[in-house]
N, C-alpha and C positions, 0 to 999 in steps of 0.2 A: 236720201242720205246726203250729208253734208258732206262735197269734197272737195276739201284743201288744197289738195292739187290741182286741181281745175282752176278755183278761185286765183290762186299765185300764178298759174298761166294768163288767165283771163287780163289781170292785174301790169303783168309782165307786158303783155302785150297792145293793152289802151296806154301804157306810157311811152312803148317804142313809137304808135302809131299818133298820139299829140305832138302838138307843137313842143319844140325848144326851147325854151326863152337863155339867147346869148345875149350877155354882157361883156362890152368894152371897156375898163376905163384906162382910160391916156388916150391923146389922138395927138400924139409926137410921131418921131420919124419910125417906129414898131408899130406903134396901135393904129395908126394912121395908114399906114401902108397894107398891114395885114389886115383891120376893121372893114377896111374900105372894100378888099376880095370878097370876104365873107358876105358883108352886105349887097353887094353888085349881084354875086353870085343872087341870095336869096332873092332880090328884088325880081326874080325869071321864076325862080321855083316857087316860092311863098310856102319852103318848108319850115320854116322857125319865124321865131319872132327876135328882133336885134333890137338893144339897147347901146345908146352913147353916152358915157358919164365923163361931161367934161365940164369944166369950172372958165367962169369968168367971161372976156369978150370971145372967146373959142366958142363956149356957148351960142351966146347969141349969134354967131355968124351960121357954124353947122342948122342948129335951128330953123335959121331963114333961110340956108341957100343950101343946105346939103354941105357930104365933106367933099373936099374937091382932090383928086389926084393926080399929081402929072408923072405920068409912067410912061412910057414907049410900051409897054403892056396890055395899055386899056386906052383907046379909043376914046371912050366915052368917059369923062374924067370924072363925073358928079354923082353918087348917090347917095341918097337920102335913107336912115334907117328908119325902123315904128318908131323908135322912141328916142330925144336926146333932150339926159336928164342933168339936172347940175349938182346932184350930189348922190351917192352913194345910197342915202337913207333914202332915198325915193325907188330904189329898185326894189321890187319884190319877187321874190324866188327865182330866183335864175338858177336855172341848169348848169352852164360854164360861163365862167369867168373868168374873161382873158386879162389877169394885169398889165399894164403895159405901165407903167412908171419909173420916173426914176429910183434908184435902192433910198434914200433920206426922205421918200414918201412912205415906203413899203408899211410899216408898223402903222402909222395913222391908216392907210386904206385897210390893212388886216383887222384892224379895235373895229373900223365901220360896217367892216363885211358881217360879222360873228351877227350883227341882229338882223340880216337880212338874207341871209342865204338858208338852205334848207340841208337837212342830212344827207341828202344825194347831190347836195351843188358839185362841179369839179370846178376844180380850182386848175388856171394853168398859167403860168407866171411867164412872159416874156421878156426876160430879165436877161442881165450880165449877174457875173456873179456865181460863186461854187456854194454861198451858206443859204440863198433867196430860199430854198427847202424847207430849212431849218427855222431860218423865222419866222414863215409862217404856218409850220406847223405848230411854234410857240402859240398863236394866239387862236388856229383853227385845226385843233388837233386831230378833229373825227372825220376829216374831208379826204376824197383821193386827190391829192396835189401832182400833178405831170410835169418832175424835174424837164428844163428844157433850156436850150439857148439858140438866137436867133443869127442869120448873119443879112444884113439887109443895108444898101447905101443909099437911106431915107435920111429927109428931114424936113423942118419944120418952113415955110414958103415965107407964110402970112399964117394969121388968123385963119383958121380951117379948112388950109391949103398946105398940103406934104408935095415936097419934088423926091422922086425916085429916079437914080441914074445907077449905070453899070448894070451886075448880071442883078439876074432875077432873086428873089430874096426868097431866105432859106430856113427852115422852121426844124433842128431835131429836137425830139420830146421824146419821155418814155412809160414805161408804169411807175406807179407809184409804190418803192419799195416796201410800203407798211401795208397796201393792196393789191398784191400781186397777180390776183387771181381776177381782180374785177373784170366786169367787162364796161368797153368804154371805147368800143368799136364803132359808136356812132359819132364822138368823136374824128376818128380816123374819118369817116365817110363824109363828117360836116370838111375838113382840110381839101379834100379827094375834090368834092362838088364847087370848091371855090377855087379850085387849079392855084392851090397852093403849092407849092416844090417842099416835100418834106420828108424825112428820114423819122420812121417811127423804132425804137430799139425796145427791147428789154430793157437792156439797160442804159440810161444816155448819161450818165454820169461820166464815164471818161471823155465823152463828148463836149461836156460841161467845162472838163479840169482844161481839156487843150485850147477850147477859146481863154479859158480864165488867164494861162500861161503868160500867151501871147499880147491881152491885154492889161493887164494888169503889170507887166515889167515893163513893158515898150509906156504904158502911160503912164506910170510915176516915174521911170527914166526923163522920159521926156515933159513932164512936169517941171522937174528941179533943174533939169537943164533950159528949158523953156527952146528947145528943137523940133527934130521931128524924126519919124521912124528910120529916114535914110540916115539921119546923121548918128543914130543909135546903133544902125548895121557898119557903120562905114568906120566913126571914130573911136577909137582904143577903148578911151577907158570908160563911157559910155555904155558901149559892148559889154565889156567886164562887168559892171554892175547891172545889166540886164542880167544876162549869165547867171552872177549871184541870189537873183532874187530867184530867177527860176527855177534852181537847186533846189530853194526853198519849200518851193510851191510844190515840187515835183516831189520832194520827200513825204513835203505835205498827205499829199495823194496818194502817196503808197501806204503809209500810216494807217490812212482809210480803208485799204483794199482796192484802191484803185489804182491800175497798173496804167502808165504813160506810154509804154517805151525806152530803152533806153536813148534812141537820138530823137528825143524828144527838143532838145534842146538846139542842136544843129536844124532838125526840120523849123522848129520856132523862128528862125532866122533868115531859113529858105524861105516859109513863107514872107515876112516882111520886106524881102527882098523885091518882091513881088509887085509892091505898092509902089507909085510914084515918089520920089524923094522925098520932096516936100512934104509929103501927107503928113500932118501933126492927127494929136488923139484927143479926144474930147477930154479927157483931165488936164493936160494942158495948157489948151484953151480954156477952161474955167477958173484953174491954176490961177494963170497969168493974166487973167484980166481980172482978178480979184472976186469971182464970185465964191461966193460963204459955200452956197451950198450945193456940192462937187461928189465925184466918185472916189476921194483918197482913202475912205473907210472901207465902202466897199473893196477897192483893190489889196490897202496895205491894212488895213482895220483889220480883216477877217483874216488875214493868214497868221497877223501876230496873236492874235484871239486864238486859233487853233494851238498852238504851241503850246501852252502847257497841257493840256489834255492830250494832244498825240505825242509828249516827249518829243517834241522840233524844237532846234535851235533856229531862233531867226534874225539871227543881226543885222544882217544886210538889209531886211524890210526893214527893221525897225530903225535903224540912222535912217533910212531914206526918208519914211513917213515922219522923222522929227526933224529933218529938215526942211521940208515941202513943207511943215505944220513953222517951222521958225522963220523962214525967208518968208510965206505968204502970207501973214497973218492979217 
């Protein structure tokens, strides 16, 4: 007699006990930093199989020499993964998929994924950003996606060299609110095996809103100012239009159901208090030295986007983002 239930176990359990196929793409100061664990790690175990998709002379360097890391973490600063491809359409079926990109990529890599991933791919975004969810469940609706935000002080050396300095770099993710019940607990055990530092929740979305807060006022403040985080804790009216926006954001979030705190906004500040003065924010710096293609959408884009749909008023983002968009043109 033919049983079903056997067969779905049997089925269940030759896919827990194959290989993985992870994908990387980005090898910037996220992908680079995290890629790198991941693969170090498998290079001892040879539980999965790791793919790098990275574009241009990054390519050809990882290719030839491996990605290289300079962490106080790792010892051994070079590995090499199975596979580093140069574009997207040369992957085929990957398990998970860690984005690592900047947000003015995100839609082009989402259109390339849809032909190449399978109905079980997961998808796991290590993004900034409170809507990275949402658009890409726009263009890959039927995948479990693991809202998430990283906190890590990577970046780019050279060519397929990342420096990592300060504390260890920090990964919370969650389930995926439309697949709640999934399992995806090999997940969790691929982070565990590459001695990643991570915070797994139910829910990581307030998770998400408090890095959002924090970066997003402090980098268009300090945008249009062309400063940096101290002068944003320190000078009047600076402060004040931080403040302002993160009213904003913070209303934002409740609109959603997602509850802040109310001293969310004082702790906002403790933390950046925290930081060396000087420290500027990566919108800033792209701001101010004229590069086109920036985080101002991601930070001030998405929260005036939200406003008429949740009933928020957002004035304060909106002068700031049309002045950052008038002064930088």
């Amino acid at each position: 007699m033919f049983d079903r239930a056997a067969v779905a176990r049997l089925t269940k359990m030759r896919n827990i006990m194959r290989k993985k196929h992870i994908a990387v793409i980005g090898l910037g100061g996220v992908g680079g930093y995290f890629g790198f664990k991941i693969n170090q790690a498998n290079e001892i175990n040879k539980q999965h199989q790791i793919s790098f998709i990275v574009r241009g002379e990054t390519y050809e360097k990882v290719k030839q020499d491996g990605l290289t890391l300079f962490s106080p973490e790792h010892p051994i600063c070079v590995t090499k993964p199975d596979a580093v491809l140069r574009s997207i359409a040369e992957l085929r079926s990957p398990d998970l998929v860690l984005i690592c990109v900047k947000e003015y990529d995100l839609e082009n890599v989402c259109n390339q994924l849809v032909g190449v991933i399978t109905e079980d791919t997961i998808i796991l975004p290590m993004m900034n950003g409170v809507d990275i969810y949402e658009r890409i469940k726009r263009s890959i609706s039927n995948n479990i996606i693991l809202p998430s935000c990283v906190y890590v002080a990577s970046h780019i050396k050279e060519k397929g060299i990342v420096e990592h300095k300060g504390k260890t770099g920090k990964l919370i993710f969650g389930k995926d609110p439309e697949y709640f019940t999934a399992d995806i607990n090999w997940v969790i055990d691929l982070m565990r095996e590459a001695a990643i530092d991570f915070d797994f929740k139910e829910n990581s979305l307030p998770d998400i809103w408090t890095k959002f807060i924090f970066i997003a006022s402090f980098g268009l403040v300090t945008a249009k100012y062309n400063s940096s985080i101290g002068a944003v804790c320190l000078e009047e009216q600076q402060k004040k239009e931080a403040a302002q926006i993160m009213e904003e954001i913070k209303l934002s979030a409740e609109r959603k159901g997602i509850y802040l705190g109310e001293n969310i906004i004082p702790k906002t500040f403790e933390k950046a208090s925290g930081f060396p003065p000087e420290t500027p924010t990566s919108l800033q710096l792209d701001v101010n030295s004229g590069k086109k293609s920036n985080e101002l959408e991601l930070f001030a884009g998405a929260i005036i986007r939200y406003g008429p749909t949740l009933k928020v008023e957002t004035p304060f983002t909106k002068k700031m983002y049309e002045q950052i968009q008038g002064t930088h043109k």
